[in-house]
N, C-alpha and C positions, 0 to 999 in steps of 0.2 A: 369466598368458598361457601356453600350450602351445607347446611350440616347435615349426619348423616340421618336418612329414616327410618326408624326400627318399627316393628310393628308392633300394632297392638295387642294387650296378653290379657286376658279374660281371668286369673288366678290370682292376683295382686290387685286388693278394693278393700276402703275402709268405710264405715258408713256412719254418718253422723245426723243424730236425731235431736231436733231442739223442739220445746215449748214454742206455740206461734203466739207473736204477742212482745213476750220481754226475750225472747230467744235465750232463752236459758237451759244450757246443753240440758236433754233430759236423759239420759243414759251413758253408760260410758262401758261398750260390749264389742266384740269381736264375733264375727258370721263364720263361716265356711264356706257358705253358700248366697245365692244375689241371684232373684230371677223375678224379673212381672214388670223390668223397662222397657212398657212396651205401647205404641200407638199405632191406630188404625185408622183408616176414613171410610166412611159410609162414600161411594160415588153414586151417583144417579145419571140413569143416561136418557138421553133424549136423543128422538132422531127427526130429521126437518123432511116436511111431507115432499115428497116427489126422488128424492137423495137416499136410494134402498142402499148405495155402498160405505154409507159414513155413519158415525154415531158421536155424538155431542156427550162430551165427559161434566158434567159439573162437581166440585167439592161438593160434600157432604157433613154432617157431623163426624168427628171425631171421639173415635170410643177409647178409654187406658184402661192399659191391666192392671193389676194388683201384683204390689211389690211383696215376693216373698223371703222370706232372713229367714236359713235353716241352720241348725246346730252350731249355737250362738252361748257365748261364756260372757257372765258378770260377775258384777262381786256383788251385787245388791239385789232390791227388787224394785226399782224403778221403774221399770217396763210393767212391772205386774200392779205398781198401784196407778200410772197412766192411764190401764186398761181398767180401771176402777172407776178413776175420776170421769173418762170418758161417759160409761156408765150413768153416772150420776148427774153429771152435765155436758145433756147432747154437742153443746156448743163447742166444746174444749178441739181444739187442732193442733198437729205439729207442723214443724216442717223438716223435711228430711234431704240429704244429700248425697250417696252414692259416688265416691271416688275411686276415678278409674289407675291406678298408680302403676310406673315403668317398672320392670323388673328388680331394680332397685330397691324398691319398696320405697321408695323418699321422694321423687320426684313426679308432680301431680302429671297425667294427659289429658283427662278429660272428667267433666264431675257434670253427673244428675243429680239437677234441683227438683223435689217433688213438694209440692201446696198443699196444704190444708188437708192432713194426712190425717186419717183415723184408724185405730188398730179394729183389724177383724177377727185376728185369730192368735190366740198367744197359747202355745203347746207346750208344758212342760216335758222334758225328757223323763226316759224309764229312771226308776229311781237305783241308785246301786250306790253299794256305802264305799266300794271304793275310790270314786270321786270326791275331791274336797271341794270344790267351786258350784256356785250355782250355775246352771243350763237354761238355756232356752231350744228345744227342741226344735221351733216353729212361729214365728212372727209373722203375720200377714199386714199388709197396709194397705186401704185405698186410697188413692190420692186424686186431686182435683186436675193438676195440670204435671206436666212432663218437659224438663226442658233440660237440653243441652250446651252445657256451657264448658268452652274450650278454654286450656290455661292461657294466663294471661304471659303475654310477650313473646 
């Protein structure tokens, strides 16, 4: 018997950010918010002389968005000295992950891997003393490549 298919739910995602290189979790935060998984392709069309009803499609470059984490809770400031070191050496990459999870919360569906990720924008929230936790208002990232990887079995 086939088991049954629930669908997919947009509201349940944890996102996990490592140092590239020795992969060494580099954060340990929770989002609200998850948006910028996104690909494009440049098409180019060509049409063959005498054939005015047809048009020849070829691939194109592929363009990615930029992943953005809003109103986001830590207990540190790891995010904020990443965005430092970055700073200081152009070179430094992450790699980041994006887990799509069943309404469950525990059981994975599907998980974006993003490469060699560099923070663009890190927003601290309003400041208000009734909060005890640090905030991230605003995490931006660009990344080199976008891929989707489905759970395994």
């Amino acid at each position: 018997m086939a088991e049954p298919v629930y669908p997919f739910t947009a509201f349940n995602f944890s996102v996990e950010i490592n140092k590239a290189g020795d992969g060494a979790a580099l954060v340990a935060a929770a989002f609200q918010e998850c948006d910028g998984l996104e690909m494009s392709m440049e098409i180019k069309t060509i049409r063959e002389g005498g054939d005015n009803a047809r048009q020849i499609r070829l691939n194109g470059p592929v363009a990615l968005g930029q992943l953005t984490l809003k109103r986001g809770m830590t207990a540190d400031f790891a995010l904020w000295r990443w965005f430092e070191e970055t700073v200081a050496n152009p070179r430094l990459r992450a790699e980041a992950e994006v887990v799509l999870l069943a309404a469950d919360g525990a059981t994975e569906r599907a998980r974006f891997a993003l490469t060699r990720c560099l923070p663009v924008k890190l927003k601290a929230p309003p400041l208000n003393a009734r909060e005890g936790q640090l905030a991230i208002e605003e995490l931006a990232l660009a990344y080199e490549t976008l891929r989707l990887m489905p759970p395994q079995g």
